[in-house]
C-alpha positions in Angstrom: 128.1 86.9 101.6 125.5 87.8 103.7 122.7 90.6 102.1 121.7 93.5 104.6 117.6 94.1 104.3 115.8 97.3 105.1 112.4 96.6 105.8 109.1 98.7 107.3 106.2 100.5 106.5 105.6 103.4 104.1 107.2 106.8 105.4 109.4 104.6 107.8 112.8 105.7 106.5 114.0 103.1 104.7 115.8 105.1 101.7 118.1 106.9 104.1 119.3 104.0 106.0 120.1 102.1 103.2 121.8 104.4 101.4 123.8 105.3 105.0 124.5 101.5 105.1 125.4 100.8 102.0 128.0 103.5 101.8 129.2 102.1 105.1 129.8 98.2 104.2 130.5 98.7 100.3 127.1 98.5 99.2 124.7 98.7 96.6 120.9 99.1 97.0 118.5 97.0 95.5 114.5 98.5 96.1 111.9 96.2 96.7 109.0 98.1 95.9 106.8 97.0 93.3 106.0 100.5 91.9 109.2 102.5 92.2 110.1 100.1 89.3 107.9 102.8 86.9 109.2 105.4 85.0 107.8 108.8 86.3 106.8 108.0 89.5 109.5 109.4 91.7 107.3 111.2 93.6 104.2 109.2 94.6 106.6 106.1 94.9 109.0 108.4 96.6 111.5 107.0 94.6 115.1 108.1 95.6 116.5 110.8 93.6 120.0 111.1 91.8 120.7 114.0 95.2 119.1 111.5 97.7 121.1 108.5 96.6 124.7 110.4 97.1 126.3 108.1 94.4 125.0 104.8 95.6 124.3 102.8 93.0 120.5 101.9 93.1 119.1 98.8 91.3 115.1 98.2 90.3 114.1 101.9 90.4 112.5 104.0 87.2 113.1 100.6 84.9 109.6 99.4 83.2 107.1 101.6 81.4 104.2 102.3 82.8 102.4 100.8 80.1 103.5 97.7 81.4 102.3 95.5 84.2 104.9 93.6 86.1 104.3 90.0 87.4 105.8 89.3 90.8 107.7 86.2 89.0 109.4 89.0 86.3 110.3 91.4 89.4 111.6 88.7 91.4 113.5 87.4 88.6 115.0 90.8 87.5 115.9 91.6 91.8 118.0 88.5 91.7 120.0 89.4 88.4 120.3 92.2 90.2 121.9 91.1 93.1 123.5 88.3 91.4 125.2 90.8 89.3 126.4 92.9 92.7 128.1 89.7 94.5 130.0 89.0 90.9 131.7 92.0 91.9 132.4 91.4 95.1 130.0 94.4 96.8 126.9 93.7 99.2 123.5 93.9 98.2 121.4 96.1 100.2 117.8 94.8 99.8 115.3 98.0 100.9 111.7 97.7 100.3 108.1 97.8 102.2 106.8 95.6 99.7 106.3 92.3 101.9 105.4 89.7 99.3 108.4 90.4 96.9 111.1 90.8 99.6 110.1 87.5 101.3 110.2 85.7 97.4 113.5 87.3 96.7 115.3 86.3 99.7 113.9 82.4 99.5 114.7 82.5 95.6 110.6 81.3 95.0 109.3 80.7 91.8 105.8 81.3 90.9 103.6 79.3 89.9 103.4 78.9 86.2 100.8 80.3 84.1 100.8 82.9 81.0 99.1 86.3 84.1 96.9 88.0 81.1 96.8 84.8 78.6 93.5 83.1 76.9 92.7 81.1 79.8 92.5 84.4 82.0 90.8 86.1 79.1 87.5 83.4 79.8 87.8 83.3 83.3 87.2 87.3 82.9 84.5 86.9 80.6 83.2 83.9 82.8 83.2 86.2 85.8 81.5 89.1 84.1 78.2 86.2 82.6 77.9 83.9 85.6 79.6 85.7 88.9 82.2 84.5 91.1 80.7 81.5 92.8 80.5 79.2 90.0 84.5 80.0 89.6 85.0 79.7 93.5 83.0 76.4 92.9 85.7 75.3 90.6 88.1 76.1 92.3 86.9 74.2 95.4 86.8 71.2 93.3 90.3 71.1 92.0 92.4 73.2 94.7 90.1 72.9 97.8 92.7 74.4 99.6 93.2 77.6 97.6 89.3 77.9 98.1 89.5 77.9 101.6 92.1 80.1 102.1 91.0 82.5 100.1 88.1 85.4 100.6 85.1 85.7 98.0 85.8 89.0 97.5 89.7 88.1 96.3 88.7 87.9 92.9 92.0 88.5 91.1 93.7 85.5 93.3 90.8 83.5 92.5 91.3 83.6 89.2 94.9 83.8 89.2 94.8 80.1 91.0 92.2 79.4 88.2 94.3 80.3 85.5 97.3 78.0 86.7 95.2 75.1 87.1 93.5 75.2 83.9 97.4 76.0 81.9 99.4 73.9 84.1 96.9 70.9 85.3 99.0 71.9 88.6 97.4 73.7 91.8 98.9 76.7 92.6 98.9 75.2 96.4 100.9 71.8 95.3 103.6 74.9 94.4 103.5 76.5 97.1 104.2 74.1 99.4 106.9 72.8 97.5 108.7 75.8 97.1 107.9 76.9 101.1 109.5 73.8 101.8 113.3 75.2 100.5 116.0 76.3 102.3 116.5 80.0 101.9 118.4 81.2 98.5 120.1 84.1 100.8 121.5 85.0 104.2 120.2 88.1 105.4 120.2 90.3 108.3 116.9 92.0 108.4 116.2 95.4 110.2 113.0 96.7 110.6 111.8 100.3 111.3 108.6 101.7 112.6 107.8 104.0 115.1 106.7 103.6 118.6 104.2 105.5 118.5 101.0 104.6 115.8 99.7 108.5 116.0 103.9 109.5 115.3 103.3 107.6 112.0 100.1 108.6 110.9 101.5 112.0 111.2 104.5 111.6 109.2 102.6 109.6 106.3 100.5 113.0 106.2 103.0 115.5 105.9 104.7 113.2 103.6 101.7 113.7 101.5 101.5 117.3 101.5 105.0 117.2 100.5 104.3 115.2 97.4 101.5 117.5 96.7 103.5 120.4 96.9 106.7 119.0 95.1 104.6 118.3 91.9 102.5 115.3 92.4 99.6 116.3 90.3 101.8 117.6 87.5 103.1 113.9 87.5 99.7 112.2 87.1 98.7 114.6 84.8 101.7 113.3 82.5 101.0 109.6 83.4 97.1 110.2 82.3 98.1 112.1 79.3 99.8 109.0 77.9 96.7 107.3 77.8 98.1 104.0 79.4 95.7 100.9 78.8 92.7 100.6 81.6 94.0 99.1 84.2 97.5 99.8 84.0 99.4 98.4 87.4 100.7 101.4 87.7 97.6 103.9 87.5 96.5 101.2 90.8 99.4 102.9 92.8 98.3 105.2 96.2 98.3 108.7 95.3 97.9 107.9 91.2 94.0 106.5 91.4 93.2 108.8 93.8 94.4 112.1 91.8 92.6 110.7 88.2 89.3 111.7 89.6 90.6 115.1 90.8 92.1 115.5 87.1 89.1 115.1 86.1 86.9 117.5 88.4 85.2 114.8 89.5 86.2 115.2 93.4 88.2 118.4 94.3 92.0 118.3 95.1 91.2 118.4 99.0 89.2 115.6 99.0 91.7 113.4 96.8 94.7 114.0 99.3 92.6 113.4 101.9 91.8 110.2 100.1 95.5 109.5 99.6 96.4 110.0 103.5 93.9 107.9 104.5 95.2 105.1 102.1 98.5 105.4 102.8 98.1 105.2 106.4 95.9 101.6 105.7 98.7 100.7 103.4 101.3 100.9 106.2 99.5 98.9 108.9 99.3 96.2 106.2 103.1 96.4 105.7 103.1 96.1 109.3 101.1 93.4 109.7 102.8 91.4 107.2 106.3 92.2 108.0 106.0 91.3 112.0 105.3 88.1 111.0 108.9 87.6 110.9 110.8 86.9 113.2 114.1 87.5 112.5 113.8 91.2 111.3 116.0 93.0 114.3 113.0 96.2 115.2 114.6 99.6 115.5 111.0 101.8 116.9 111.8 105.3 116.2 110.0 107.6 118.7 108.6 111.1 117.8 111.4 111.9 115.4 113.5 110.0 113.3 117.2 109.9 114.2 119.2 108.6 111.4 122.5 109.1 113.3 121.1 106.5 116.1 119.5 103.8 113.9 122.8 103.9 111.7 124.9 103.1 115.2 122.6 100.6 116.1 121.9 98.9 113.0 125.7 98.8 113.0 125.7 97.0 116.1 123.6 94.5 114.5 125.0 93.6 111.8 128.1 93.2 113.3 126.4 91.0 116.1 125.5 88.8 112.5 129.2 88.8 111.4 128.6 91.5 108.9 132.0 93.8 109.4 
């Protein structure tokens, strides 16, 4: 059975479609987002809510602690029980998600590379990085994974590292896996839509009203209760737009204006990177919204699609 994939930037619209599609080919939706999986984060993540979702079941939302700090592998892994467990009874899996990275894994049934993210080997690289710097680890890496060094930026320290820490637990590169799992056929057929508006300015608009939205439906009482819990320093989580930037507002450090002025700003960079990354593909079927978004019309075209696919 073929899967149906929402895909597009922040603010794009994705939640409603898939919900509308789903309902309309026996669906269920599974979100691809790495940080709607948090508990308490329905509005920053702009997570769907019990109203939103109509009675559609929805996988992979408000499931880890924010205490915890999810791997890629462990949400890929827990996305395909997901939809493993949705086929088993004969419905469709609705994949919906901005997050690039995951959604591409998902759909080719990667693996990661191995490698314990937070063991004793990334506990010296840390306290290497912290004494010597990054070049003398870039230098490493160089020497064992000269490809991984070239690739990646200087400033990319947490991929450094991360291709570090494989090497030095595995005695594999993290490119050798790579290009052996790249070279895989595809775990699932999908059909992949895209949204995004024509217009760039149409976008940044949204993204800001969306924000003041999340303001005013309780967004600062949320982060209050996330920073009351005193999560460990560097929780993933605290790392999400509209979370880092409120701590400091919590704190009187910056005032509240400034923070959501901050947030808008990131979210708008945050969407041309979804962009970026998701028009690299080029078999997501674009649906460009223009000023406003009419659900009614991407439903009936998205239809058309999907039918064109074989997807009655």
């Amino acid at each position: 059975m073929k899967l149906i994939t929402i895909a597009g930037p922040t603010a794009s619209g994705k939640t409603r479609l898939g919900i509308l599609l789903a309902r309309q080919y026996n669906g269920e939706v599974v979100s691809i987002d790495s940080m709607q999986i948090y508990k308490g984060m329905t509005i920053g993540t702009a997570a769907p809510t019990a109203a939103e979702t109509g009675g559609v079941p929805h996988h992979m939302v408000g499931i880890a602690d924010p205490a915890e700090n999810w791997s890629a592998a462990r949400f890929v892994q827990a996305a395909d029980g997901c939809i493993q467990d949705i086929l088993a009874r004969g419905r469709r899996p609705v994949l919906v998600g901005g997050t690039g990275l995951y959604l591409d894994a998902v759909l080719a049934g990667r693996t990661f590379a191995s490698g314990s993210a937070g063991g004793a080997a990334r506990a010296k690289l840390n306290r290497q990085l912290a004494e010597e710097g990054i070049g003398p680890l870039l230098e490493e890496l160089g020497r064992v994974d000269p490809a991984s060094a070239a690739r990646l930026h200087p400033a990319d320290t947490k991929r450094i590292l991360r291709a570090l820490e494989v090497w030095r637990e595995t005695g594999r590169t993290i490119s050798q896996h790579n290009a052996e799992t790249q070279s895989l056929p595809p775990k699932y057929e999908s059909v992949k839509i895209g949204l995004a508006f024509r217009d760039r300015e149409a976008m940044k608009a949204l993204i800001d009203r969306r924000v003041d939205a999340m303001l005013a439906d309780g967004l600062l009482e949320e982060v209050r209760a996330l920073a009351e819990r005193d999560l460990p320093e560097g929780a993933t989580a605290l790392q999400a737009i509209g979370y880092k930037e409120l701590l400091p507002a919590l704190r009187g450090e910056v005032s509240l204006e400034a923070a959501a002025a901050e947030i808008k700003l990131r979210s708008r960079q945050y969407a041309k990177r979804q962009l970026t990354w998701l028009r690299r593909d080029p078999d997501i079927h674009w649906l460009l919204w223009e000023k406003k978004r009419d659900f009614a019309a991407a439903c009936q075209k998205a239809t058309e699609i999907l039918m064109g696919e074989g997807i009655q």
